[in-house]
VEXDO-941169 format. One line per field, with one value per residue: residue number from 1; residue in one letter; chain; x, z, y of N, C-alpha, C in turn. Coordinates in pm, 1 decimal. Each point is the difference from the previous one (the first is absolute). Example, Ala and Ser with C-alpha at 12.3 -4.5 7.8 and 13.67 -1.06 7.14 Angstrom:
VEXDO-941169
nr	c(1	2)
rest	c(A	S)
kette	c(A	A)
n.x	c(1319.0	-35.0)
n.z	c(780.0	-72.0)
n.y	c(-569.0	105.0)
ca.x	c(-89.0	82.0)
ca.z	c(0.0	6.0)
ca.y	c(119.0	119.0)
c.x	c(90.0	-77.0)
c.z	c(0.0	73.0)
c.y	c(120.0	109.0)
This chain:
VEXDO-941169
nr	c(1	2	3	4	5	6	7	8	9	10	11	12	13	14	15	16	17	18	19	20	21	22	23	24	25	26	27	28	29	30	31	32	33	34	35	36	37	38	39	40	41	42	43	44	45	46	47	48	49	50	51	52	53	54	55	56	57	58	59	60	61	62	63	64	65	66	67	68	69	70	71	72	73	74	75	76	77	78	79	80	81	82	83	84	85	86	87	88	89	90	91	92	93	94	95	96	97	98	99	100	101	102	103	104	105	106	107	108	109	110	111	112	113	114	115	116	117	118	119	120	121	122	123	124	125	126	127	128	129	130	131	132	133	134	135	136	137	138	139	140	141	142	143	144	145	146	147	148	149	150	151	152	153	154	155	156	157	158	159	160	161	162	163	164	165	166	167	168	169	170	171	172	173	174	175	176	177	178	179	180	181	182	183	184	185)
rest	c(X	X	X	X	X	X	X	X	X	X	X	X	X	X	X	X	X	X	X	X	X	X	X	X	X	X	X	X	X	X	X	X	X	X	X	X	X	X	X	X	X	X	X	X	X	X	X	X	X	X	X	X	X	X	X	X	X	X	X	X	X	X	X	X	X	X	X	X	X	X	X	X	X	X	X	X	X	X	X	X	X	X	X	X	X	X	X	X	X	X	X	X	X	X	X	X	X	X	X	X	X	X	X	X	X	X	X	X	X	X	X	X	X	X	X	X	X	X	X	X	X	X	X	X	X	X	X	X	X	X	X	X	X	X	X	X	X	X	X	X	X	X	X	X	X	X	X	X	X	X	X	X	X	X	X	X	X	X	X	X	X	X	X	X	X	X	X	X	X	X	X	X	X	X	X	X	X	X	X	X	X	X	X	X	X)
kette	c(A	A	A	A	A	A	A	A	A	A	A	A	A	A	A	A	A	A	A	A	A	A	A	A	A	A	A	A	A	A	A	A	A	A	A	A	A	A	A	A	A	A	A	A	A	A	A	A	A	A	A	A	A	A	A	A	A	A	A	A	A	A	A	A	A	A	A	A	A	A	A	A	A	A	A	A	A	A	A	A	A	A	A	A	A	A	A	A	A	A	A	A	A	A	A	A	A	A	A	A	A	A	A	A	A	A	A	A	A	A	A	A	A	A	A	A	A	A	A	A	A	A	A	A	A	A	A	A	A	A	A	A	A	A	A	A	A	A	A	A	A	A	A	A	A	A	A	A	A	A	A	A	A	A	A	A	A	A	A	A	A	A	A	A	A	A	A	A	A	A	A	A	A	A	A	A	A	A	A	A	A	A	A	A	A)
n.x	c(2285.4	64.8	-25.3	-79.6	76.4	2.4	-100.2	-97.9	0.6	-6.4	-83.5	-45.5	-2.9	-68.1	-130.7	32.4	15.4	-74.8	-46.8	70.6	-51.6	-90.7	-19.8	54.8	-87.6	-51.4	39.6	77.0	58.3	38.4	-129.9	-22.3	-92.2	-57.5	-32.6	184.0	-67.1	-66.6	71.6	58.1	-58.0	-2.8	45.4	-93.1	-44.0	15.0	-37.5	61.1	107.5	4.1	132.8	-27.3	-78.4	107.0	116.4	73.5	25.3	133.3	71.4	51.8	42.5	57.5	80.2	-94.5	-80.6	-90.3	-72.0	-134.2	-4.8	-133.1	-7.6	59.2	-116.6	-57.1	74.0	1.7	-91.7	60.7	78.6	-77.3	-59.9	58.1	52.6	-106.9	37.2	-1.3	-23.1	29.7	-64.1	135.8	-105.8	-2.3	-28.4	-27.8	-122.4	6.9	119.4	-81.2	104.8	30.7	182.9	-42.4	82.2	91.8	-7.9	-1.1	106.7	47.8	-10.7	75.5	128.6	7.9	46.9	158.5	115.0	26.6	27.4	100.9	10.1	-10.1	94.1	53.1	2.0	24.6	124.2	38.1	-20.0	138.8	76.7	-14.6	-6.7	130.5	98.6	0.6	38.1	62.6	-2.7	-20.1	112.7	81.4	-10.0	47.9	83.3	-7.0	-29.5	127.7	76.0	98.1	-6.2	23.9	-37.5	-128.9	-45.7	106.5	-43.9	-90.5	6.6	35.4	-72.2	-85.6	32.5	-66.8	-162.9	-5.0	-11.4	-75.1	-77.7	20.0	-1.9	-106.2	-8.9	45.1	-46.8	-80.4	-40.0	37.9	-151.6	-56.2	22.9	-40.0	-157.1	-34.1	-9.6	-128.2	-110.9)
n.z	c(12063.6	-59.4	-63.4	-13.3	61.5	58.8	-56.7	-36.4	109.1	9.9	3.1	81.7	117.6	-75.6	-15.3	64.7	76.0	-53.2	21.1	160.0	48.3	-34.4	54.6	134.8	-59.7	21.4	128.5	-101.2	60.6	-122.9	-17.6	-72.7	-6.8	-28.7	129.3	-48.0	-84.8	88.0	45.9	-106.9	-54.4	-120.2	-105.0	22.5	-88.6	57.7	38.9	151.9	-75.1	120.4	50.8	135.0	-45.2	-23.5	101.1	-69.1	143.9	-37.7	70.8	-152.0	41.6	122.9	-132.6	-131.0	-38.7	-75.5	-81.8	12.1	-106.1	24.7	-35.4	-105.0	12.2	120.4	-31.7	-104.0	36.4	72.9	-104.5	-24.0	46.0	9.3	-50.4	8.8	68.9	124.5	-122.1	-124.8	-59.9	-86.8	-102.9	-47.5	-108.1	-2.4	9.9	103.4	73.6	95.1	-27.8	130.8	-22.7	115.5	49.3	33.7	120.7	-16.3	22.7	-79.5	-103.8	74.5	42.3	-127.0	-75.5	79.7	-26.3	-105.5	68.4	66.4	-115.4	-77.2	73.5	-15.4	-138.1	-38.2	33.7	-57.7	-93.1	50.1	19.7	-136.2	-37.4	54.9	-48.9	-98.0	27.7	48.9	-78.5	-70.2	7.4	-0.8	-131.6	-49.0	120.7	-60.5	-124.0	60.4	-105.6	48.7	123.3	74.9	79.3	-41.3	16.5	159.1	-44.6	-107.5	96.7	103.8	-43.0	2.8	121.2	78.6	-3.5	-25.5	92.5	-15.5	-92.8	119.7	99.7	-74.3	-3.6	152.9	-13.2	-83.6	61.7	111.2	-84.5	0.9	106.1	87.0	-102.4	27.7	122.5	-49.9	-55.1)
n.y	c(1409.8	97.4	-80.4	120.4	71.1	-82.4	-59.3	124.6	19.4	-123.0	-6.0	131.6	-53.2	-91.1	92.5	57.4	-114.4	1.6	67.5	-19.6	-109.6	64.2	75.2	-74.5	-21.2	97.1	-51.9	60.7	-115.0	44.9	-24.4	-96.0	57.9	-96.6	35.4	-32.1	-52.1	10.9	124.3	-122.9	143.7	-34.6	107.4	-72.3	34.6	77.9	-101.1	99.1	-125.2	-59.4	11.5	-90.3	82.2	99.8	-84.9	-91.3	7.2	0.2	-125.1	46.0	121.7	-13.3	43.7	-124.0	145.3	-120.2	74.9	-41.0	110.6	-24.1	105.4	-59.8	25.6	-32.3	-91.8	83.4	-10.1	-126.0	-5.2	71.8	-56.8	-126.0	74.5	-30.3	-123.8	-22.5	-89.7	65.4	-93.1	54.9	6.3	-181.1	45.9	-143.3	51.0	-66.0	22.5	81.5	28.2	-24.5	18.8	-60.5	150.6	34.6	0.6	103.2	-23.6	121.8	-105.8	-127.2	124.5	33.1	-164.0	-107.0	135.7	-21.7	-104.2	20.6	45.9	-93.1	-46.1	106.1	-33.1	-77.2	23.1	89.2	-32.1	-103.8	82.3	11.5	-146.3	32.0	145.0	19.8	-142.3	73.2	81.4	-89.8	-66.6	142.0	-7.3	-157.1	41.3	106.4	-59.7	-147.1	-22.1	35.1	-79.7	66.4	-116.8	63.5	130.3	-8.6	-131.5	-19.3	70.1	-67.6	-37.2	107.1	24.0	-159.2	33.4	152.7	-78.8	-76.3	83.3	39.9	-45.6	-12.5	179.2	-19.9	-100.0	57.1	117.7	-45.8	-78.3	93.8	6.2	-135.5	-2.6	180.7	-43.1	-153.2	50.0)
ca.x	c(135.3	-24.5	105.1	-59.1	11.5	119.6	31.1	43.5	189.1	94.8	-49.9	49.0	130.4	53.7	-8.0	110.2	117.3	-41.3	74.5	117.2	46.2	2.9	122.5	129.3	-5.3	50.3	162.9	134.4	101.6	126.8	-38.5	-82.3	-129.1	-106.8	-80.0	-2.0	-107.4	-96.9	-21.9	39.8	-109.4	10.1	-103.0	-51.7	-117.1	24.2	44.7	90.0	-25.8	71.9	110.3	5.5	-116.9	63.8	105.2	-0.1	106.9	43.2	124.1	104.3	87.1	-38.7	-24.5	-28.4	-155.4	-46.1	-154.7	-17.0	-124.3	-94.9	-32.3	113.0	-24.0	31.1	142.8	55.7	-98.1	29.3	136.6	21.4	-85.9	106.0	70.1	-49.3	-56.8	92.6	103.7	172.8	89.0	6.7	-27.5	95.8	-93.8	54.6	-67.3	-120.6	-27.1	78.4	111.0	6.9	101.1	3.2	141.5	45.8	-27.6	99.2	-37.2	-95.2	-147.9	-30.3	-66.6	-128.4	-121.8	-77.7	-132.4	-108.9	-58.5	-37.2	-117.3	-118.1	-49.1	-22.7	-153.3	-48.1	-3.1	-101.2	-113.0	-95.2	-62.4	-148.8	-68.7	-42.7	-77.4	-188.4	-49.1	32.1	-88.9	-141.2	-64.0	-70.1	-131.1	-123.9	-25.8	-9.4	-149.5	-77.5	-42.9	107.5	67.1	148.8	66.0	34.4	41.8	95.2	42.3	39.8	135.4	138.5	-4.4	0.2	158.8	110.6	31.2	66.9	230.1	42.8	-12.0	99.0	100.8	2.3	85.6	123.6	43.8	-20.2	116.1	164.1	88.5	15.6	182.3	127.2	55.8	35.8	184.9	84.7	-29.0)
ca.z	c(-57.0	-108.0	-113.3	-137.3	27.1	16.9	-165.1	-92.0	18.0	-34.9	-157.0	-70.6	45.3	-69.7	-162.6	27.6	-33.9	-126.0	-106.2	-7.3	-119.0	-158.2	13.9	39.5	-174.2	-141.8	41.1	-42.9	43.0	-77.1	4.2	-67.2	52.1	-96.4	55.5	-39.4	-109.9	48.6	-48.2	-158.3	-128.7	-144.1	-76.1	-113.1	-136.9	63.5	180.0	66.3	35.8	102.3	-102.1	23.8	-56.1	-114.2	-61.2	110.2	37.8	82.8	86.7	-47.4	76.6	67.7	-19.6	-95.4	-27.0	-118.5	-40.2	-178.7	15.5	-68.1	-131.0	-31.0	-74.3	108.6	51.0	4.8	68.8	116.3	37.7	18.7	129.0	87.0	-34.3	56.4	127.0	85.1	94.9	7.0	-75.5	-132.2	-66.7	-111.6	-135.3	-117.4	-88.0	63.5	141.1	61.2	145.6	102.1	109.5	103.6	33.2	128.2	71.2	81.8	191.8	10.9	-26.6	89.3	76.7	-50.8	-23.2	153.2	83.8	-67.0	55.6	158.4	0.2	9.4	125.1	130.0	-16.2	40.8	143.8	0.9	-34.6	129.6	126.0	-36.0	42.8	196.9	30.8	-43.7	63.1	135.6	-2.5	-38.9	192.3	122.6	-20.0	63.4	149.0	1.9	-23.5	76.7	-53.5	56.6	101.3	44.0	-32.9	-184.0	-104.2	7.4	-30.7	-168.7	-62.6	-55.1	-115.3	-141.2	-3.6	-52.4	-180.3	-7.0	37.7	-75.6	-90.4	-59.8	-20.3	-132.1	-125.7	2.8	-9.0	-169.5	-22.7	79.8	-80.8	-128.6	8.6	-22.8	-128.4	-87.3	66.0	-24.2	-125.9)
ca.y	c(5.9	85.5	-36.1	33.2	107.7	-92.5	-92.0	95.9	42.8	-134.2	21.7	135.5	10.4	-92.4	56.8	104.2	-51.9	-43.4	113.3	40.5	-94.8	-17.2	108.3	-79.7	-99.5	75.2	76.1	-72.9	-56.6	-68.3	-155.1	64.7	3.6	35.8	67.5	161.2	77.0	1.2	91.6	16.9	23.5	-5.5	54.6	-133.0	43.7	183.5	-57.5	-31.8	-105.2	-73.6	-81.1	-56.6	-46.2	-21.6	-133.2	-81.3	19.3	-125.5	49.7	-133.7	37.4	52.4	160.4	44.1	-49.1	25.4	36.4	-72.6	63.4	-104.2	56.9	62.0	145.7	95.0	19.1	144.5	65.2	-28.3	90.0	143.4	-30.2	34.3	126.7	154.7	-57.4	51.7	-164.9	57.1	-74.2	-55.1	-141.1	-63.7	-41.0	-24.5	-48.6	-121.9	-0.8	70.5	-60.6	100.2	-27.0	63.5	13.1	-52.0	130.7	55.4	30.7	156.5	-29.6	-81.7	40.0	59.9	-61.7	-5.6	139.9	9.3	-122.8	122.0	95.5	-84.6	-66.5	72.5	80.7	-108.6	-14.3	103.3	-81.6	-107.5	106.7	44.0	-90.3	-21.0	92.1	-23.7	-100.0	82.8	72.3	-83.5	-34.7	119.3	107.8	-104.1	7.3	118.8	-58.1	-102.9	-143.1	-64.2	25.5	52.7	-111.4	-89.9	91.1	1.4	-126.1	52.1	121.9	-114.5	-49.3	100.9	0.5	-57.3	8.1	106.8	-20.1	-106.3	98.1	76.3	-137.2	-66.1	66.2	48.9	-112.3	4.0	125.2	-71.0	-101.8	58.9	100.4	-112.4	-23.2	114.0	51.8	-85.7	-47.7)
c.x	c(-11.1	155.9	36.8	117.6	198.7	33.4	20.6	158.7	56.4	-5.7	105.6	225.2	67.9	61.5	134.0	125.0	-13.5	53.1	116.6	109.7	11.1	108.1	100.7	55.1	58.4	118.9	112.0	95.6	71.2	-6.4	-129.4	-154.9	-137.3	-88.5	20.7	-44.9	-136.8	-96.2	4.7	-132.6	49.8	-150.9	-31.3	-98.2	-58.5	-54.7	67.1	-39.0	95.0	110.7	-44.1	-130.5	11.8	76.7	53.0	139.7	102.7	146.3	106.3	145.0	24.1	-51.7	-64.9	-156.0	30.2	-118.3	17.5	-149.4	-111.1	-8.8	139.7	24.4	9.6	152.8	70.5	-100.0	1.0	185.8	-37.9	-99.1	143.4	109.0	-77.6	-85.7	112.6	112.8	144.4	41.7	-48.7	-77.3	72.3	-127.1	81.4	-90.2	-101.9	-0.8	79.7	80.3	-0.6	80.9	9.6	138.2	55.1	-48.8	165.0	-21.7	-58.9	-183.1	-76.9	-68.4	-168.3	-135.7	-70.6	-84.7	-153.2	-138.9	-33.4	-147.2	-104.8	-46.2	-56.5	-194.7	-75.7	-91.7	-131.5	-119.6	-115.1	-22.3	-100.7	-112.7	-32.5	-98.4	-155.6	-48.1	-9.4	-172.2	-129.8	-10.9	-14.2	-163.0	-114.6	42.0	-80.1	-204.3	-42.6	-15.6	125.7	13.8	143.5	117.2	46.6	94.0	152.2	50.2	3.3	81.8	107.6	-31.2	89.7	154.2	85.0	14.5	97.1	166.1	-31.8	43.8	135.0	155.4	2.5	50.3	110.2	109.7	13.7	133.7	116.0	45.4	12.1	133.7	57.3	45.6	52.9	212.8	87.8	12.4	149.0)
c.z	c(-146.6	-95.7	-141.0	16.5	-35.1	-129.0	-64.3	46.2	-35.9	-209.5	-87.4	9.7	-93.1	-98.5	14.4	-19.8	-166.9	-81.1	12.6	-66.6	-164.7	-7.7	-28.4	-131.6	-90.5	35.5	-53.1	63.3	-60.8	-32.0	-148.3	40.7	-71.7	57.9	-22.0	-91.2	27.0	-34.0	-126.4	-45.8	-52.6	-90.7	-105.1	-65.2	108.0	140.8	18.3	92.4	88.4	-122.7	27.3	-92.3	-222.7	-13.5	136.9	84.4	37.0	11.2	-30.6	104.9	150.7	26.0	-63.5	22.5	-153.4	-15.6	-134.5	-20.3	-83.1	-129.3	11.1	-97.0	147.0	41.6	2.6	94.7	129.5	29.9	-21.1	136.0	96.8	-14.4	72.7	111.8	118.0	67.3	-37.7	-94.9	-142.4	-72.2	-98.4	-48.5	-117.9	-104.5	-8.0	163.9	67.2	143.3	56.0	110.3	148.7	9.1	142.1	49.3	88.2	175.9	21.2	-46.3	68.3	115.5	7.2	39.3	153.4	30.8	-70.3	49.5	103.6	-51.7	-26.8	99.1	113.5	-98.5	48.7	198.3	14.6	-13.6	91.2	138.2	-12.9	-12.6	143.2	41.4	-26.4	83.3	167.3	-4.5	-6.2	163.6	79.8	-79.7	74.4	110.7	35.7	-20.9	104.7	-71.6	51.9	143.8	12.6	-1.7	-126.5	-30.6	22.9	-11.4	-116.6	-25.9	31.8	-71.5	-129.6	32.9	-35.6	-195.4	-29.9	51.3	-120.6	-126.1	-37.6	8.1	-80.2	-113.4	52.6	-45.9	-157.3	-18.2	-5.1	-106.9	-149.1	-6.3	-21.1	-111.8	-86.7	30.1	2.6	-157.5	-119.2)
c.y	c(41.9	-75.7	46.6	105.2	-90.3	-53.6	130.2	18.2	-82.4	23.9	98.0	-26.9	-140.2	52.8	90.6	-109.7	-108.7	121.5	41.8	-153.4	-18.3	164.6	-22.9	-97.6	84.0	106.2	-107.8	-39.8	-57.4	-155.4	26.0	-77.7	42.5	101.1	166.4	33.8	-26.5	121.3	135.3	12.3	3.9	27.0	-87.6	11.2	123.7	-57.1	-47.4	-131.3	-50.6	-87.9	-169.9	-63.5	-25.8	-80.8	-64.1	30.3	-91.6	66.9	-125.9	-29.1	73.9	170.6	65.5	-43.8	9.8	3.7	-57.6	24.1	-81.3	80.5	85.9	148.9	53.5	34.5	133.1	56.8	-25.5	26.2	140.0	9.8	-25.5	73.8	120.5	-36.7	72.5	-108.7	53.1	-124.4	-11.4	-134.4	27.9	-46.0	-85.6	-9.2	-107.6	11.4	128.4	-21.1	128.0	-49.1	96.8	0.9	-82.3	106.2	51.4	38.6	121.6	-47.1	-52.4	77.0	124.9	-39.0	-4.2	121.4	-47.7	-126.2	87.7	72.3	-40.8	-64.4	133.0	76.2	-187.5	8.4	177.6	-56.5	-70.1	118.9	112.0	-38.7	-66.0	110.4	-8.9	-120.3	57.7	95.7	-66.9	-56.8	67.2	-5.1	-98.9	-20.4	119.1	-9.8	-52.8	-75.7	-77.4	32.9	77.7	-98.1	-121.0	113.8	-18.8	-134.8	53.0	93.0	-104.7	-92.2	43.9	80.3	-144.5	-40.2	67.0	-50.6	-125.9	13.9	55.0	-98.8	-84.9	86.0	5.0	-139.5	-40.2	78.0	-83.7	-100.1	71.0	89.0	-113.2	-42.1	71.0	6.1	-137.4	-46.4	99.3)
């Protein structure tokens, strides 16, 4: 019985819905969310430094992230960082903390964003069937050697299919609550 062939798929196909989660993080639902600056560089003594690693984030209000940067010489340097990030929202610099008001979202945005969950979820789901695929091939090649019987080889392929449905019922289910909160929030 060949398991090596099974854990890499279980493995690779985690990793696929791991990334499509921290994704799903940095999609805006009109709620405010520290995870949406996750992907904030900011140019700090000439490296581009992760924002989360320059100040601290917090959420006084349900709409409002505030950043409060540890070296307050970085502050102009992390509002012109989000200004030219792709999140779409205005900072408020007063001079010690930068605010950042998430809008309401409108029903035309609302509905954006969802396409936009759709698409992540459907490269997500790409993802885990490329990983079947390749796990498919590794067991023809070791029935094909003889290091697997015909019969292992066609037990591990359901396997490695029911990974592959589980997989993907788990993004399609991220997806579903991430519309609930984008079309209820």
């Amino acid at each position: 019985m060949n398991n090596e062939t099974i854990e890499k798929a279980k493995s690779n196909m985690n990793k696929s819905i791991e990334v499509y989660q921290s994704n799903l993080a940095t999609v805006r639902a009109g709620v405010a969310n520290a995870a949406l600056l996750d992907r904030v560089k900011v140019e700090y003594y000439g490296v581009p430094t992760p924002l989360t690693q320059l100040a601290g984030i917090t959420i006084p209000e349900p709409r409002v992230l505030m950043i409060t940067p540890y070296d307050k010489g970085a502050l102009d340097n992390i509002e012109h960082a989000l200004l030219a990030s792709d999140l779409g929202l205005t900072p408020a610099n007063d001079g010690n903390v930068i605010r950042l008001v998430i809008p309401q979202l409108t029903g035309e945005r609302r509905q954006e964003i969802a396409k936009e969950v759709g698409k992540l979820a459907e490269e997500a789901k790409i993802a885990v069937r490329n990983v079947r695929q390749e796990a498919m091939k590794s067991l023809k090649r070791q029935e094909k050697d003889g290091d697997i019987t015909e019969d292992e080889e066609r037990r591990l392929e359901k396997d490695v299919q029911k990974l592959t449905d589980d997989s993907t019922k788990k993004i399609d289910q991220m997806a579903d609550n991430k519309r609930k909160e984008i079309t209820q929030g």
